[in-house]
C-alpha positions in Angstrom: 0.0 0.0 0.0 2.9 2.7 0.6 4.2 1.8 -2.7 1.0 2.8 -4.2 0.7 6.1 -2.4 3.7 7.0 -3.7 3.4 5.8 -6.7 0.2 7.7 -6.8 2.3 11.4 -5.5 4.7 10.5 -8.1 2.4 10.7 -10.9 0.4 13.4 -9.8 3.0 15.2 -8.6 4.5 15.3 -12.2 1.9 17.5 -13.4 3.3 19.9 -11.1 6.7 19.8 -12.4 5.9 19.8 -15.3 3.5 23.1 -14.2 7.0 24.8 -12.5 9.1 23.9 -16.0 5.9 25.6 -17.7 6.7 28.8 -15.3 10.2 29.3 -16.1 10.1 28.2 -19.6 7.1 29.8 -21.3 8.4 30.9 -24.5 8.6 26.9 -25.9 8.2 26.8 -29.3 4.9 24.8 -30.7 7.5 22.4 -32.5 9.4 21.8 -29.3 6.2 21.1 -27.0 4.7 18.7 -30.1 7.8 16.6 -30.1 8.1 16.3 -26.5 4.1 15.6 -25.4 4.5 13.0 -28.8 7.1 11.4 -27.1 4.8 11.2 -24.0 2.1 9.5 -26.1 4.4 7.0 -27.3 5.0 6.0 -23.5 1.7 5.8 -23.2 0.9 3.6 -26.1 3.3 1.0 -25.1 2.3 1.7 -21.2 -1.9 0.8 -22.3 -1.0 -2.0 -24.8 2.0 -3.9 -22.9 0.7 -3.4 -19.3 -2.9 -2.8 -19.4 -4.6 -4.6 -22.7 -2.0 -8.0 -22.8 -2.5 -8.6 -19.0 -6.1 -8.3 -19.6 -6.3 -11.0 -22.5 -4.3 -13.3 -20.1 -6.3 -12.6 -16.8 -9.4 -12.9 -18.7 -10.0 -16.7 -18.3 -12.4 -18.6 -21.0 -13.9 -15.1 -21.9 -10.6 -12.9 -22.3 -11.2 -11.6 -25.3 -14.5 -10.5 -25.5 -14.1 -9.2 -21.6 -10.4 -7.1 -23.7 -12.6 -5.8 -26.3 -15.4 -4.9 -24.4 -13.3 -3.1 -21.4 -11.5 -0.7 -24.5 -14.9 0.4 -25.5 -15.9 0.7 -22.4 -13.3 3.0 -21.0 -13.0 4.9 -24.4 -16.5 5.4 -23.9 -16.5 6.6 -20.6 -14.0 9.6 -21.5 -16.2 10.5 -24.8 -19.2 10.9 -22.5 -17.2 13.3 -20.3 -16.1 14.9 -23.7 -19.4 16.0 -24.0 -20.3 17.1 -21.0 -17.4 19.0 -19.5 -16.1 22.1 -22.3 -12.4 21.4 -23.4 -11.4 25.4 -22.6 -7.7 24.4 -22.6 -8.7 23.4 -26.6 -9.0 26.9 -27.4 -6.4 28.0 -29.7 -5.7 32.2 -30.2 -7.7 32.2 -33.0 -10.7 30.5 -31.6 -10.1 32.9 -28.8 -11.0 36.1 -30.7 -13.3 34.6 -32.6 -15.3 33.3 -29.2 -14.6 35.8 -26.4 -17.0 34.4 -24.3 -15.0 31.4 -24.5 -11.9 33.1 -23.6 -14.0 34.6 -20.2 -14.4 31.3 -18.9 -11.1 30.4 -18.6 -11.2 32.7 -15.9 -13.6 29.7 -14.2 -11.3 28.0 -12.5 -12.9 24.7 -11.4 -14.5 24.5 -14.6 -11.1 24.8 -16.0 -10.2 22.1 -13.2 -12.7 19.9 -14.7 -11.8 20.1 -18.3 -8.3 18.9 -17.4 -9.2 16.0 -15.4 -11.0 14.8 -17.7 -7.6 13.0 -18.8 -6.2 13.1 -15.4 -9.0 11.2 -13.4 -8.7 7.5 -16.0 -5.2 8.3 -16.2 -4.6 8.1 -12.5 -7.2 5.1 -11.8 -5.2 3.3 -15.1 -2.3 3.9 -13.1 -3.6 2.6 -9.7 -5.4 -0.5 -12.0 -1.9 -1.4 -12.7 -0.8 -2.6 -9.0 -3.8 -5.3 -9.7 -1.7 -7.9 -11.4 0.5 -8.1 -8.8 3.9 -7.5 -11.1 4.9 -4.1 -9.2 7.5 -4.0 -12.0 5.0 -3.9 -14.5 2.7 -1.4 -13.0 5.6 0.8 -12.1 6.3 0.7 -15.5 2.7 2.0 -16.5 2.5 4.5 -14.0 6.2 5.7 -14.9 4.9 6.4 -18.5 1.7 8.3 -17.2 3.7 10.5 -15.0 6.2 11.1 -18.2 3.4 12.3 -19.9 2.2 14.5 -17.1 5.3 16.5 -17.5 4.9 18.1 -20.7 0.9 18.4 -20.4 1.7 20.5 -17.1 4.0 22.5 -19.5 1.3 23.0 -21.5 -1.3 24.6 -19.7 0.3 27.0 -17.7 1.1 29.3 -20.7 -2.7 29.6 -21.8 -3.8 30.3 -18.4 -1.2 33.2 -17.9 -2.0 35.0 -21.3 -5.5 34.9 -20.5 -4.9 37.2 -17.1 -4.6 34.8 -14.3 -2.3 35.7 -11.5 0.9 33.0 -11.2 0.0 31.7 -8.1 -3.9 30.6 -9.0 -2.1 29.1 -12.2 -0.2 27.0 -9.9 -3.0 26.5 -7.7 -4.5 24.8 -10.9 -1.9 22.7 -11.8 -1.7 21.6 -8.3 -5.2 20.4 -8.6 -4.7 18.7 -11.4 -2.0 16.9 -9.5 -4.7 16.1 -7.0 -7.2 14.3 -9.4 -4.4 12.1 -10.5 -3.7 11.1 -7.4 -7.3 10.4 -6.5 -7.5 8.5 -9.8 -4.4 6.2 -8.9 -5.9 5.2 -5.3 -9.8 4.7 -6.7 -7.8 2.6 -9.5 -5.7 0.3 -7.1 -8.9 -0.3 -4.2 -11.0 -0.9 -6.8 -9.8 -4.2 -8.5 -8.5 -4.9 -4.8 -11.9 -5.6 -3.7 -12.5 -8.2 -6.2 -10.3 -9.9 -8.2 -13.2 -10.8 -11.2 -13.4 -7.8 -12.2 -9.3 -7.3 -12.9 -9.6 -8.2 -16.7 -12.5 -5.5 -17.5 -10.2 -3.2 -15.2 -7.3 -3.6 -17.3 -9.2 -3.2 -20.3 -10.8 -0.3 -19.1 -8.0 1.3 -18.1 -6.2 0.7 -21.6 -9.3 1.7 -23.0 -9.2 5.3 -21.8 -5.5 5.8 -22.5 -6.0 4.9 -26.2 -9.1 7.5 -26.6 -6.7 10.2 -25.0 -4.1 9.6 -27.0 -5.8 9.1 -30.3 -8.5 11.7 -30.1 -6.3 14.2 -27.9 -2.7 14.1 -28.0 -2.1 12.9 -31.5 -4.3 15.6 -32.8 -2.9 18.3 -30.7 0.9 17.1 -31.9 0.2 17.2 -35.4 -1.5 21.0 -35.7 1.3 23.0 -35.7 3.9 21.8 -38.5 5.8 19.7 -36.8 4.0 16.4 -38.3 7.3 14.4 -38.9 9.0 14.8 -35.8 6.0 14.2 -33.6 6.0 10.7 -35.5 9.7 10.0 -35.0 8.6 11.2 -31.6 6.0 9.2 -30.8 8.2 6.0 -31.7 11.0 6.8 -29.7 8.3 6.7 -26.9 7.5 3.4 -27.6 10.3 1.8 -28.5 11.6 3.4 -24.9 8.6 1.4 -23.4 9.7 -1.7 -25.1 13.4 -1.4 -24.1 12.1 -1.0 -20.1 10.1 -3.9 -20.6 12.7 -6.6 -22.1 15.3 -5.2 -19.3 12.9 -5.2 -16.3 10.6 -8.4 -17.3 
């Protein structure tokens, strides 16, 4: 249990590093933060495929597969639904900023703001946490370590939006910190959950992948493509992975 509350602190409190980098560093170049949160979403890819979707094929008994399958769509699902309901204000680009100035005064709502972002935070955490359920610590270390990687450069990347639209640094941080927050919430409901029962460890897994993937595809991938820098996010993005794959042949 300690190792999962600090586990837990360790991938939340990434955000917030990644929130303080964000603070001294805010000039980054577009091409610079695409490459970097690419990189991230190649960790991620090999962290929901190698320790979230294979375990859950083999813990999945006589019904793995569909269990797999239906667990993706499932957690995928989950993240869509909160798609809709919460706004994505940290989606706003300048442009879309001028264009929708009432937009631009709710970023000034923080806990919406709050919200938005944990809408990736909250399954990333519980994915995290969801990990310690196979009992290979190695293995869900390895997960959580590639969540928290990611963490980094998405607390990078909202602190700069937040600033130009008028917030004072320390309620920027006090957001980022919050962020932090959800992800550790999301890593402890993660981990008690499948402890309670072990049946429902395959769907859990799956689940977990599940929202990962949908982040990755319908958030990240997007975001790292929109600014020119195409190529290297790719490169990017398998450096991440093949990262992943190189931890897992060493450490399995």
């Amino acid at each position: 249990m300690q190792l999962v509350l600090l586990t837990a602190l360790g991938v939340g409190g990434a955000s917030v590093i990644g929130a303080l980098i964000g603070f001294l560093f805010k000039e980054l170049s577009h091409k610079f933060r695409d490459i970097v949160l690419s990189f991230a979403a190649g960790v991620m890819l090999a962290a929901a495929v190698i320790g979230l979707v294979l375990p859950s094929l083999e813990y999945g008994g006589r019904f793995s597969l569909l269990v797999t399958i239906a667990g993706l769509f499932c957690g995928a699902l989950c993240v869509n639904v909160l798609d809709k309901i919460v706004p994505h204000l940290h989606r706003l680009t300048g442009t879309e900023q001028e264009q929708h100035p009432e937009k631009q005064q709710q970023l000034n709502k923080v806990l919406l703001f709050v919200i938005a972002i944990a809408i990736h935070n909250l399954p990333e955490g519980i994915a995290a946490g969801v990990g310690f359920g196979t009992g290979n610590t190695t293995e869900a270390l390895t997960i959580a370590g590639g969540i928290a990687l990611q963490n980094v450069p998405e607390g990078m990347v909202i602190i700069a939006p937040m600033l130009a639209a008028g917030m004072r640094p320390g309620r920027t941080f006090l957001i980022a910190f919050a962020t932090g927050i959800v992800e550790v919430f999301g890593t402890l409901l993660g981990y008690f959950a499948v402890s309670l029962s072990d049946a429902i460890l395959p769907f859990a897994l799956a689940f977990a992948g599940g929202t990962m993937l949908y982040v990755i595809s319908d958030e990240m991938i997007p975001e790292t493509h929109a600014h020119g820098s195409e190529r290297g996010a790719t490169y990017a993005l398998l450096a991440g992975f093949a990262l992943m794959l190189v931890f897992d042949v060493l450490l399995g």
